[in-house]
C-alpha positions in Angstrom: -59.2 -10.8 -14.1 -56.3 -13.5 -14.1 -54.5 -11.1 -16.5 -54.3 -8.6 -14.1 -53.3 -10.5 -11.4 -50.1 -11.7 -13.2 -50.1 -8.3 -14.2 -49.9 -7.4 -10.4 -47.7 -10.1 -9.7 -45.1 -9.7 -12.4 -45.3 -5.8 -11.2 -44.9 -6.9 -7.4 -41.5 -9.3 -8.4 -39.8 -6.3 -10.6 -40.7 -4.1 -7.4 -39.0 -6.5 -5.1 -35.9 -7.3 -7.5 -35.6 -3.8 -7.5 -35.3 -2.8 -4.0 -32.6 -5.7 -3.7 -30.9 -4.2 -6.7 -30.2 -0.9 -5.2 -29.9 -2.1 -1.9 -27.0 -4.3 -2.8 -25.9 -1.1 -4.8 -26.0 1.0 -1.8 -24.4 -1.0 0.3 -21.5 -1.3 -1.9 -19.6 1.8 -1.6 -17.5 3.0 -5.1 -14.2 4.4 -3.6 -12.7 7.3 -6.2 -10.1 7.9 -7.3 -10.2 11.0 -7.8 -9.9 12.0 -4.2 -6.6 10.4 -3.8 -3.8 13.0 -2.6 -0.1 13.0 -3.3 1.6 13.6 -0.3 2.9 17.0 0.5 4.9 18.4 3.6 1.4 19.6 4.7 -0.8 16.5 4.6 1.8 14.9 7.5 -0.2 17.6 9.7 -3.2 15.1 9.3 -2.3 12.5 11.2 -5.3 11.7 13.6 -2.4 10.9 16.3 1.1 10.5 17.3 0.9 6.9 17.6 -0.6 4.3 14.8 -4.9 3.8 14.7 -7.2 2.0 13.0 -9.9 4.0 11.4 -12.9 2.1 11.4 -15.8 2.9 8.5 -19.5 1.2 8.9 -22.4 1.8 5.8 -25.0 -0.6 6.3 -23.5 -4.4 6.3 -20.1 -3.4 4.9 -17.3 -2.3 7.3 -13.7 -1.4 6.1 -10.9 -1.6 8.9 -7.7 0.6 8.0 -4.8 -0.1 10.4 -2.9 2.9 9.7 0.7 1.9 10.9 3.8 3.5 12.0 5.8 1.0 10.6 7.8 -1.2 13.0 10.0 -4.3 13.8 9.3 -4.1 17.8 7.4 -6.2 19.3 4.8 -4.2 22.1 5.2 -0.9 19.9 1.7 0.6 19.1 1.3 -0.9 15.7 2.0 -4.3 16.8 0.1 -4.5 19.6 -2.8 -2.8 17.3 -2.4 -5.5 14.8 -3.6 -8.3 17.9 -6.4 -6.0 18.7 -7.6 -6.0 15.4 -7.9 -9.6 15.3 -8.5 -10.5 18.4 -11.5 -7.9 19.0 -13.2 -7.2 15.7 -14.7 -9.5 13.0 -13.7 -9.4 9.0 -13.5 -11.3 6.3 -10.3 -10.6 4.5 -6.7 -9.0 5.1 -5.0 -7.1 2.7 -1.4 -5.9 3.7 1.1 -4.0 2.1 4.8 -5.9 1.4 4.4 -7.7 -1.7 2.4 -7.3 -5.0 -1.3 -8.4 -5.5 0.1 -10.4 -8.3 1.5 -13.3 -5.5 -2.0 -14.4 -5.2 -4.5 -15.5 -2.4 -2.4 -16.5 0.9 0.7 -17.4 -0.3 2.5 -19.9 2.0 5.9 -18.7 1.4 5.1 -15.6 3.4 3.1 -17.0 6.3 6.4 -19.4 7.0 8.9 -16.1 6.4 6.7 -14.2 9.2 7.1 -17.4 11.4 10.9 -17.7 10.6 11.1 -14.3 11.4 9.6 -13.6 15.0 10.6 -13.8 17.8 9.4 -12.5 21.7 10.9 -8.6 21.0 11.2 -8.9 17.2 9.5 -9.6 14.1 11.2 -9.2 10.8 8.5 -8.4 8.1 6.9 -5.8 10.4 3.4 -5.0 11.1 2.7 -7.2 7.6 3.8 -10.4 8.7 2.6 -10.0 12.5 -0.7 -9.9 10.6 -0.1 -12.3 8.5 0.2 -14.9 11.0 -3.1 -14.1 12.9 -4.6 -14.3 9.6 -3.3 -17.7 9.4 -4.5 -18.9 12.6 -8.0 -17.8 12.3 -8.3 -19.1 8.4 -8.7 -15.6 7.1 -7.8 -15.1 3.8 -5.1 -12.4 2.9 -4.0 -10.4 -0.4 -1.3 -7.8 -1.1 -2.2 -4.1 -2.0 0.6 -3.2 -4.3 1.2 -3.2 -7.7 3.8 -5.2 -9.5 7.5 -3.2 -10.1 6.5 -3.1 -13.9 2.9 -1.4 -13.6 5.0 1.5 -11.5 7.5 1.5 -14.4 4.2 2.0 -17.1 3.0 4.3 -15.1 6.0 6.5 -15.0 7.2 6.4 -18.6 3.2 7.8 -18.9 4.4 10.7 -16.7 7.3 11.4 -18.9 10.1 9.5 -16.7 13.1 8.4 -18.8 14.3 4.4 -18.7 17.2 6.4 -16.4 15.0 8.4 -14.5 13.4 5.1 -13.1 16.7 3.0 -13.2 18.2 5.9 -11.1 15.7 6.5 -8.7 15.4 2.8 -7.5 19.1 2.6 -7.2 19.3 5.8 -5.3 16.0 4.6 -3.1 17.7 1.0 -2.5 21.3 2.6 -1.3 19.9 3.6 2.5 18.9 -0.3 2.4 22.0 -1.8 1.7 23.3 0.7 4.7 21.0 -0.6 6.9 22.0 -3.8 5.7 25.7 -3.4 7.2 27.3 -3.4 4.0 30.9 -2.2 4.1 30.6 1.4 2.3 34.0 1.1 0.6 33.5 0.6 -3.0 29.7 0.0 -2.0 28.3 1.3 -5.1 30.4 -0.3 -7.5 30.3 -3.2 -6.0 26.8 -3.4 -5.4 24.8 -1.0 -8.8 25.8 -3.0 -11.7 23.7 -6.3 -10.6 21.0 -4.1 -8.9 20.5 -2.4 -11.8 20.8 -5.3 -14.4 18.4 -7.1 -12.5 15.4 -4.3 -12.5 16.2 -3.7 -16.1 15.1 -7.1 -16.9 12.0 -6.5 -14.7 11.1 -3.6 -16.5 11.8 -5.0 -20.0 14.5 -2.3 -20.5 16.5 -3.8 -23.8 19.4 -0.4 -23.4 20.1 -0.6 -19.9 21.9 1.8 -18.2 25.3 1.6 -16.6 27.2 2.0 -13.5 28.3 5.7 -15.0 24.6 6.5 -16.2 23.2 6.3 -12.8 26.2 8.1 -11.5 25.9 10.6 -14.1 22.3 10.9 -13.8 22.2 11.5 -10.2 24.7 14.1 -10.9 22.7 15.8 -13.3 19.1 15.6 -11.3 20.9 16.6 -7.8 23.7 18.7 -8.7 26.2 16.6 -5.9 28.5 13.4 -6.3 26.1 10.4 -5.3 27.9 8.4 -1.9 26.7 5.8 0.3 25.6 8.0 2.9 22.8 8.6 0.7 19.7 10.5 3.1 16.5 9.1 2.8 14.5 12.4 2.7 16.1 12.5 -1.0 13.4 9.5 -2.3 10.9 10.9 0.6 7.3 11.2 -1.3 7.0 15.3 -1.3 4.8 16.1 -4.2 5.7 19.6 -3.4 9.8 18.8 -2.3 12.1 20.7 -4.2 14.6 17.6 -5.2 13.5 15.9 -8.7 14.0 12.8 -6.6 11.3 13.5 -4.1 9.2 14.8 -7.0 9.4 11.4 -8.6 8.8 9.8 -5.5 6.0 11.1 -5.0 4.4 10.1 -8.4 5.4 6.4 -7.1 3.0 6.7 -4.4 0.4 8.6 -6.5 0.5 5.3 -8.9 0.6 3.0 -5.9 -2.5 4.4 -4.3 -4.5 4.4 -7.1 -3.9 0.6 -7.9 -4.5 0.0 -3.7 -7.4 1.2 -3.6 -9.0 -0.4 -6.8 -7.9 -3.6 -4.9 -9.8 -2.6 -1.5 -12.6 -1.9 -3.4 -12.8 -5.0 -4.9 -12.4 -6.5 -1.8 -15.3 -5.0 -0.2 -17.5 -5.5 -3.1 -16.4 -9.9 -2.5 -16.0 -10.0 0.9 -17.9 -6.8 2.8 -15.9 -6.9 5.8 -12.4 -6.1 5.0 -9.2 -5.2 7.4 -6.2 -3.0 6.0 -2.5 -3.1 7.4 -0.8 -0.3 5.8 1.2 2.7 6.3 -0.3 5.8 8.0 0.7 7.5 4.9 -1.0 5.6 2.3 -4.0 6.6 5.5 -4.0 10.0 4.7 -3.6 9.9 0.5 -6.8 8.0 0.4 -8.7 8.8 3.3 -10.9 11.6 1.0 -11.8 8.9 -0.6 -13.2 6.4 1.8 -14.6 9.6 3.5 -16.5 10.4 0.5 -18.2 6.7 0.2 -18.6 5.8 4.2 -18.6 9.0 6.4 -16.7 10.1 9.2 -14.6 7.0 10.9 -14.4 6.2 14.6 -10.9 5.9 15.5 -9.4 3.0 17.2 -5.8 3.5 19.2 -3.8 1.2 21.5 -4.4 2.5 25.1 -1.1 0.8 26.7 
């Protein structure tokens, strides 16, 4: 008779263990992959709305908030003022944003005093990222970076084929608007300014042959068919899997690699720390949306009513 109440009892305990096994499994969505989408000229038609929103997703205890931005350095523009109701109306445990790699670590101070240094009443320098950054701050929420280091892109195109050219190139030509924007003086811009630009991301990449000033010239001669200027457009490094420049093309496998590596971080993020806010481009939204979809349902959609 006692043996077959521990029997019962040992039976009752595995019962119970496993209920709380596959509850905590169910309530710990697995995000694929798989569903991630490269971005094509048709996927912009997806935008849930003109302006940014956050798309909120609720299974069981775990909630994921994605603020999908339209990215912005103007204060009271829909993103920004989305960013304060985000954390001045909903609860979460963690931030991850988009400017810097994963890499930097937990809340790295550096950042939270450049997004001080850099706002002001009608401006704020690092965007939608460090306005977030800074209410993190003040309410003790911890925050990590979604993107993956400069080398891990690098890998992951030399997998896809690219050349040590192809990828020198294409960040050069993708860093040329910048320097525009910038207010450099355009005369002898390129000379002036490729050289060190280049040097410098061949020793991130680990590139022992690194290409010249004439190899990136050359190369963009040979990929675009036209003389490469300063009054470089940025549609030529915009993300269309389905463009018809190789630049775009390659572009697009950037963001491909960059999504997948996001969302493995998001996902560990809600496995740790079940309620987890996103700031990131609208973009980025709609690559990986399937995929959230696919582990949480349909989301209710946040937007900023002013």
């Amino acid at each position: 008779m006692e043996i077959k109440e521990n029997e019962f009892k040992m039976k009752s305990i595995f019962l119970v263990l496993s209920s709380v096994f596959f509850i905590s499994c169910a309530t710990s969505p697995q995000l694929e992959s798989q569903k991630i989408r490269q971005w094509t000229y048709a996927l912009g038609n997806e935008y849930p709305n003109e302006k940014a929103v956050i798309a909120h997703y609720k299974k069981a205890d775990i909630e994921l908030f994605y603020l999908a931005a339209r990215h912005t350095n103007t204060m009271g523009d829909d993103t920004l003022n989305l960013v304060k109701k985000l954390f001045e109306t909903y609860q979460f445990n963690v931030l991850i944003i988009e400017s810097i790699p994963y890499s930097f670590g937990e809340s790295p101070k550096w950042f939270v005093e450049d997004a001080k240094k850099g706002k002001s009443d009608t401006f704020i320098q690092g965007g939608e990222s460090a306005l977030a950054v800074i209410y993190a701050d003040s309410k003790k929420i911890p925050f990590f970076a979604g993107e993956p280091d400069h080398r891990d892109i690098y890998k992951g195109l030399k997998e896809r084929g690219y050349t040590d050219e192809d990828v020198v190139g294409f960040y050069t030509l993708r860093q040329i608007p910048q320097w525009i924007r910038e207010k450099e003086n355009k005369k002898d811009l390129l000379k002036r300014k490729i050289p060190s630009y280049v040097s410098h991301y061949c020793k991130v990449f680990g590139i022992s042959t690194c290409p010249s000033y004439d190899d990136v010239i050359k190369w963009y001669k040979t990929k675009l068919g036209r003389d490469l200027v300063p009054d470089v457009s940025n549609e030529e490094v915009a993300p269309y899997a389905d463009g018809e420049l190789y630049t775009q093309k390659m572009s697009s496998n950037v963001g491909f690699i960059r999504d997948h590596f996001t969302l493995k971080i998001i996902e560990q993020m809600i496995k740790k720390y079940k309620k987890v806010a996103v700031v990131y481009g609208a973009g980025h939204f709609l690559t990986l949306r399937k995929s959230f979809d696919a582990s949480f349902g349909e989301p209710t959609f946040i937007e900023d009513k002013k």
